[in-house]
VOGU-3710 file (C-alpha; in Angstrom, 3 decimals, decimal comma):
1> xxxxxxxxxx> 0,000/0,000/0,000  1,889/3,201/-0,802  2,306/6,109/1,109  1,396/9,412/-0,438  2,642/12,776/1,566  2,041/10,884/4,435  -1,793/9,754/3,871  -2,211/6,181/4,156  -3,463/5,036/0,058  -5,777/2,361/-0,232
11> xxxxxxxxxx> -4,482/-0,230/-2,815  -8,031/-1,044/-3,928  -9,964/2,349/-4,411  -7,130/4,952/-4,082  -9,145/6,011/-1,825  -7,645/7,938/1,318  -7,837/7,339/5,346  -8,071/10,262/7,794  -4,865/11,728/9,516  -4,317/11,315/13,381
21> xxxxxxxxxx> -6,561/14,108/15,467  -4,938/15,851/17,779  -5,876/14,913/21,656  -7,163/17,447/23,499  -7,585/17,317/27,722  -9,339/14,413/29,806  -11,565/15,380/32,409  -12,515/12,772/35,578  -16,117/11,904/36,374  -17,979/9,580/38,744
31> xxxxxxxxxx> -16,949/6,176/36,828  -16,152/8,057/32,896  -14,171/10,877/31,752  -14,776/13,302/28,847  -12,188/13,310/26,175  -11,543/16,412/23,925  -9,388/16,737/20,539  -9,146/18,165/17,183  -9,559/16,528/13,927  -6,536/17,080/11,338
41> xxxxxxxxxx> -7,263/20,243/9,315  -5,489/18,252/6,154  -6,240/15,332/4,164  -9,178/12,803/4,443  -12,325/14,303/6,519  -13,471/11,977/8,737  -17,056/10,195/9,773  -16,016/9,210/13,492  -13,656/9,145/15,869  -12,839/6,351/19,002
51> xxxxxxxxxx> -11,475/7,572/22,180  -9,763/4,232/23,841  -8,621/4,214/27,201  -5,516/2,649/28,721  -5,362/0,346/31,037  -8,540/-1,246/29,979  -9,206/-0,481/26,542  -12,654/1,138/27,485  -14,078/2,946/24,432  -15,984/5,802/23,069
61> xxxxxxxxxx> -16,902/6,321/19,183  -18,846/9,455/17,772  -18,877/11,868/15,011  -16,987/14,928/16,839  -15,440/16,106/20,147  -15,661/15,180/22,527  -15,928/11,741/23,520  -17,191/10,246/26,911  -16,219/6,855/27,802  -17,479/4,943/30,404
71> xxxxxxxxxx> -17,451/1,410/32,535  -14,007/2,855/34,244  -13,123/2,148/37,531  -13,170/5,120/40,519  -9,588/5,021/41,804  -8,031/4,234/38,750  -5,485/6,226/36,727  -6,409/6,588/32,850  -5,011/7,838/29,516  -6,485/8,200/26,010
81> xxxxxxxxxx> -5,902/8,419/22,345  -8,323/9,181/19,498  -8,219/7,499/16,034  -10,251/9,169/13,237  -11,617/6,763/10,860  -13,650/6,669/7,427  -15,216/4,598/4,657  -11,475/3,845/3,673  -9,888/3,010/7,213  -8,285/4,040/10,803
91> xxxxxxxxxx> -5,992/6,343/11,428  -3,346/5,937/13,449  -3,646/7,119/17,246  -3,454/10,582/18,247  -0,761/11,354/21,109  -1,713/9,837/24,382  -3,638/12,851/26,643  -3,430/13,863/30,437  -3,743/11,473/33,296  -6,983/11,214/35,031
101> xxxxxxxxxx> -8,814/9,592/37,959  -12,521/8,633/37,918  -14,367/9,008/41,663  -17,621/9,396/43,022  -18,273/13,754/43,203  -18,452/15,021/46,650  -21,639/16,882/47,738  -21,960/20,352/47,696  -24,928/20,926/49,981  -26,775/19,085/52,293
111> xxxxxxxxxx> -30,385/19,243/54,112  -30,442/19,567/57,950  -32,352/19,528/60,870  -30,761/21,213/64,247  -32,920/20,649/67,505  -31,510/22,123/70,660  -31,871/20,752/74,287  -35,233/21,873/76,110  -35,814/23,687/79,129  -36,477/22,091/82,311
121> xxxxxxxxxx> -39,445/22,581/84,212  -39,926/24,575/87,353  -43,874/24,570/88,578  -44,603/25,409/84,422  -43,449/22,935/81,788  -40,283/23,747/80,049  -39,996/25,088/76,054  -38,757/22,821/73,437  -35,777/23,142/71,834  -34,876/25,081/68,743
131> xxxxxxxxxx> -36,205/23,460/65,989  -34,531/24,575/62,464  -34,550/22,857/59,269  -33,363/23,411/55,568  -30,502/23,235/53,470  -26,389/24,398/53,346  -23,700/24,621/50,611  -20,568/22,603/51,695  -16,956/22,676/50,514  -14,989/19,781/50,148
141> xxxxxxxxxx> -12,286/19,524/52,343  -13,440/21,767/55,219  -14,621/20,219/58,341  -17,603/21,911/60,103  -18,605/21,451/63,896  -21,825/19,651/65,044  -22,688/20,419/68,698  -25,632/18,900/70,606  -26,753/20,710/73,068  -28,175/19,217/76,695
151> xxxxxxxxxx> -31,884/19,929/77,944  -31,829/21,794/80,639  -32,075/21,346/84,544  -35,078/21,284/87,071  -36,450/23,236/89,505  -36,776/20,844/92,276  -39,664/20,047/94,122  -40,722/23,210/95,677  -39,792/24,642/92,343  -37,641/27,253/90,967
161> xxxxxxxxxx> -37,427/28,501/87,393  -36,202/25,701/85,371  -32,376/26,604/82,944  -32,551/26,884/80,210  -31,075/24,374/77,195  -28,271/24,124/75,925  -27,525/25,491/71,964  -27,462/22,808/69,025  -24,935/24,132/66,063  -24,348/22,425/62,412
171> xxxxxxxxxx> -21,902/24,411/61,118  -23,206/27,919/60,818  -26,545/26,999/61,878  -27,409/27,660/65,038  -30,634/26,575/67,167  -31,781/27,901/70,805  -32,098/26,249/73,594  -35,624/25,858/75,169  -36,724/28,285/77,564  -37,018/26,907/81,302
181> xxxxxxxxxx> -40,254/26,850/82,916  -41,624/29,439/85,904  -40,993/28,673/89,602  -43,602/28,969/92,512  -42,865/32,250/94,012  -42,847/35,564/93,138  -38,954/35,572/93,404  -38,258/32,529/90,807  -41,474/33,234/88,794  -39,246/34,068/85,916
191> xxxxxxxxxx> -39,352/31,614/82,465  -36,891/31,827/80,225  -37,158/32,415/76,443  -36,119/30,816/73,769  -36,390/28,352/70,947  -39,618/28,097/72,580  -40,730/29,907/75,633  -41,528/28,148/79,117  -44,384/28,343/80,425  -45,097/31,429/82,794
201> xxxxxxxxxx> -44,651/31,232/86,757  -46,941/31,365/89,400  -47,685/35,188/89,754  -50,615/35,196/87,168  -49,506/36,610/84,303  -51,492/36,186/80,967  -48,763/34,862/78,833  -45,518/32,677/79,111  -42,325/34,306/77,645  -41,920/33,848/73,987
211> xxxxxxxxxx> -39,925/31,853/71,390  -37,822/32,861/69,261  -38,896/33,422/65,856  -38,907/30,513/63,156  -37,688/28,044/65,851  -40,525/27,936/68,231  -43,532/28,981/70,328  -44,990/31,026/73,553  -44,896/29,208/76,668  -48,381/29,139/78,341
221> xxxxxxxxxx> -49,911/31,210/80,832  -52,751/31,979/83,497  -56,388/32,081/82,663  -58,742/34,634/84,886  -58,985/33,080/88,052  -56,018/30,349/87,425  -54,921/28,718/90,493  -50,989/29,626/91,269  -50,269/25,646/91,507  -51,174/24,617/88,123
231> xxxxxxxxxx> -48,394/25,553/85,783  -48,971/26,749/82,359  -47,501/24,374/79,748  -44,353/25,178/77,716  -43,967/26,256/74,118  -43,397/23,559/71,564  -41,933/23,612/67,856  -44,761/23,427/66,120  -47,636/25,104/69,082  -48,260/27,878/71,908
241> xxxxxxxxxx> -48,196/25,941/75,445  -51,443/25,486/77,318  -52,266/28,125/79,739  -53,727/26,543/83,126  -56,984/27,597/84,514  -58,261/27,164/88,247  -58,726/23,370/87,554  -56,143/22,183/85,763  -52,520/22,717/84,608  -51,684/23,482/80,556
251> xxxxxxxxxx> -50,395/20,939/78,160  -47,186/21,043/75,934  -47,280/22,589/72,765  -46,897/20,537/70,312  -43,685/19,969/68,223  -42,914/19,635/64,734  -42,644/16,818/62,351  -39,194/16,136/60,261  -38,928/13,160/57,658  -35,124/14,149/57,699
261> xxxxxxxxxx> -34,811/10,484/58,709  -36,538/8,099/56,651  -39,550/8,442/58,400  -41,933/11,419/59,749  -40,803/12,085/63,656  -41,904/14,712/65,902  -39,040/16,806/67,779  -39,354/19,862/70,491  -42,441/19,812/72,174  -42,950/21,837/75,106
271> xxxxxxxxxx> -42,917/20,260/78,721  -46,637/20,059/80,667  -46,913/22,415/83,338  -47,698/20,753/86,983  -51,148/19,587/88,158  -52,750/18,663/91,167  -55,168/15,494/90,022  -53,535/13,649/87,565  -50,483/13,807/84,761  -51,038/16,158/81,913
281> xxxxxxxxxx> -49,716/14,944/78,788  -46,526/16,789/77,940  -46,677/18,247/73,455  -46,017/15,807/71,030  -41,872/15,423/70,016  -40,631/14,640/73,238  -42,299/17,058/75,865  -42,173/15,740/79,585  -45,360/14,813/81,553  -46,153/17,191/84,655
291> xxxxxxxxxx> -46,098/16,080/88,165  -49,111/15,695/90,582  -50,002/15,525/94,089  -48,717/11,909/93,986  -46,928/11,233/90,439  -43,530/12,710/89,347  -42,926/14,568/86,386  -41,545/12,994/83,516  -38,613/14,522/81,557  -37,892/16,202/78,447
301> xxxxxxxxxx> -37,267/12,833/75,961  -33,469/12,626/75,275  -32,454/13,411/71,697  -36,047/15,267/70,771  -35,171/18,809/72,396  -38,115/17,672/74,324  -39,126/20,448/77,501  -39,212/18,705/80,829  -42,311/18,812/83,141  -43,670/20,946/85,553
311> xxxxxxxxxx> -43,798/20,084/89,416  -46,921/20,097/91,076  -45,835/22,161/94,829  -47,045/19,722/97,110  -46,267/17,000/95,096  -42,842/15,794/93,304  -39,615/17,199/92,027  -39,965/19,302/88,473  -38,262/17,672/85,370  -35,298/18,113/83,073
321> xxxxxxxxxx> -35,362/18,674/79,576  -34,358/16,075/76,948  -30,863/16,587/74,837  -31,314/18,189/71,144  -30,225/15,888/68,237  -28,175/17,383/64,774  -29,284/15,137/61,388  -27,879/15,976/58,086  -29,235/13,812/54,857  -28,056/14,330/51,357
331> xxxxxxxxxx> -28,286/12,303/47,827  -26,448/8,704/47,962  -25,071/9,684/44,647  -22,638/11,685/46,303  -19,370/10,226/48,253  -19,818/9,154/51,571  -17,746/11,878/54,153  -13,948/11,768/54,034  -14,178/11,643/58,425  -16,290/12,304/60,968
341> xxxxxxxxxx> -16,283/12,447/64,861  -18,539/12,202/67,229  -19,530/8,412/66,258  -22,646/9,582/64,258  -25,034/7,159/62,811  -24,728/6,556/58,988  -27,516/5,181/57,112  -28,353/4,706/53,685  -32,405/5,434/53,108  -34,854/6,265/50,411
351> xxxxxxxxxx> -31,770/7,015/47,945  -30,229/9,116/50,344  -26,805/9,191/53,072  -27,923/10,132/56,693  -25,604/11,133/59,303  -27,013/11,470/62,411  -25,209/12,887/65,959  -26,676/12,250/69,814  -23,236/13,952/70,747  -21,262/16,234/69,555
361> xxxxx> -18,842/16,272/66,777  -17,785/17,061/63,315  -17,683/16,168/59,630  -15,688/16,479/56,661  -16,513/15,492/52,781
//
């Protein structure tokens, strides 16, 4: 076959095969990589070209640049060449291009939900944590913090104003503690505000002090004619606390629902306040019973942000609030996290990674 200004002749047609392209860059993806070049401005046009990967000899054949081969292996280092071919032949191979490495992409945001710690009860029911949810960019590389904050202490049995909780934090995101419930005297009547507010003490007043907004409710407070030993309920996530009347104590507010998880769960309710029958029921997500004449409060539920419950005077001690819990979820597309600390949970669920923290910690992708 002769050899005509270097253009490969064929013997049979006189026909002419395409020159070499020239290779362009490789670019990594998750399992592929994209392969550019240039056709040869002389001799023979060509119909298609074949990217062909080494090791493996994985290939890609279209009609221009660039090429995208797949079935390579994340981890492993790649090469290509391009031939350009026609009715008449191959060409020989273009030059061999830049070294790449297929992986799985990192994520670069992820959906959260940060519940903080919730107040503990004094004769009123504590307010539930912080509740915040939504999503975050994240950078490769950089590690960001994940503190869980504790629910907060009780105000004993001839109560106090219960503390407040502690602060849960993802990152930059930060989520209040729940507001501690009102004491029995004038002196401690004081509630504390918060992701949600606790419910208000024993000197009467209408309402309970106040969440904060977008991460909770009011704490309860004192109908006309309320007796001073039935506490008010506190604030939850998702609801006001119960205000108690001259026969009863006030329920919980309510918290608020989060399918962060898998599956729908309720998180932050607010604490019952005290009674003197029977045990009101503290808000759904966590919130603590109240105490009676002759039943003890019930706390806060630990990794809700659940408030704790109120003390009845005569009867038992007031309650602490439950611990907050930090729960990040994005697509399982994405590479699991370089590191984390803080022994978090992983799970895998409804085509999503879920990472979730009873502690504090960190996390890195």
């Amino acid at each position: 076959m002769p050899i005509i200004a270097g253009i490969v002749a064929s013997s049979k047609t006189g026909h002419l095969q395409p020159l070499a392209p020239t290779i362009g860059t490789a670019t990594a993806g998750n399992a592929q990589a994209t392969v550019t070049f240039t056709p040869a401005s002389t001799g023979p046009a060509a119909t298609s070209f074949t990217a062909t990967s080494s090791p493996g000899g994985f290939t890609s054949t279209g009609a221009s640049s660039p090429l995208t081969v797949t079935g390579l292996s994340n981890g492993t280092a790649y090469t290509f060449t391009v031939t350009a071919s026609n009715a008449n032949g191959t060409s020989t191979a273009s030059g061999a291009s830049n070294s790449v490495t297929p992986a799985i992409p990192k994520t670069t945001s992820v959906t959260y939900l940060v519940v903080a710690g919730g107040g503990g009860g004094g004769l009123s029911g504590g307010g539930g944590g912080g509740f915040l949810s939504g999503s975050l960019g994240v950078v490769a590389g950089s590690a960001l913090t994940v503190t869980v904050g504790g629910g907060g202490g009780s105000g004993g049995t001839t109560p106090v104003a219960g503390s407040n909780g502690s602060n849960s934090v993802f990152s930059s995101v930060t989520a209040l503690g729940g507001g501690g419930g009102g004491g029995s005297t004038t002196a401690t009547k004081n509630a504390g505000n918060g992701g949600s507010g606790g419910g208000a003490g024993s000197d009467g007043t209408t309402n309970g002090t106040p969440g904060t907004g977008s991460q909770g409710n009011q704490g309860g407070g004192y109908s006309s004619g309320a007796s001073s030993t039935h506490g008010p309920g506190g604030g939850g996530a998702g609801a006001a606390g119960g205000s108690a009347t001259s026969t009863t104590g006030g329920g919980g507010g309510n918290g608020a629902s989060s399918s962060i998880s898998g599956s729908a769960v309720s998180y932050a309710g607010g604490g019952s306040g005290g009674n003197g029958v029977s045990s009101i029921p503290g808000g759904s997500g966590g919130g603590g019973n109240g105490g009676y004449s002759s039943g003890a409060a019930t706390a806060g539920t630990a990794n809700t942000g659940g408030g704790g419950g109120g003390a009845y005077p005569s009867g038992a001690s007031a309650a602490s609030g439950g611990s907050g819990i930090v729960i990040i979820s994005y697509p399982n597309t994405y590479a699991l996290a370089s590191s984390s600390t803080g022994s978090p949970t992983q799970t895998n669920v409804g085509g999503n990674y879920i990472y979730t923290w009873a502690g504090s910690g960190s996390i890195t992708f």
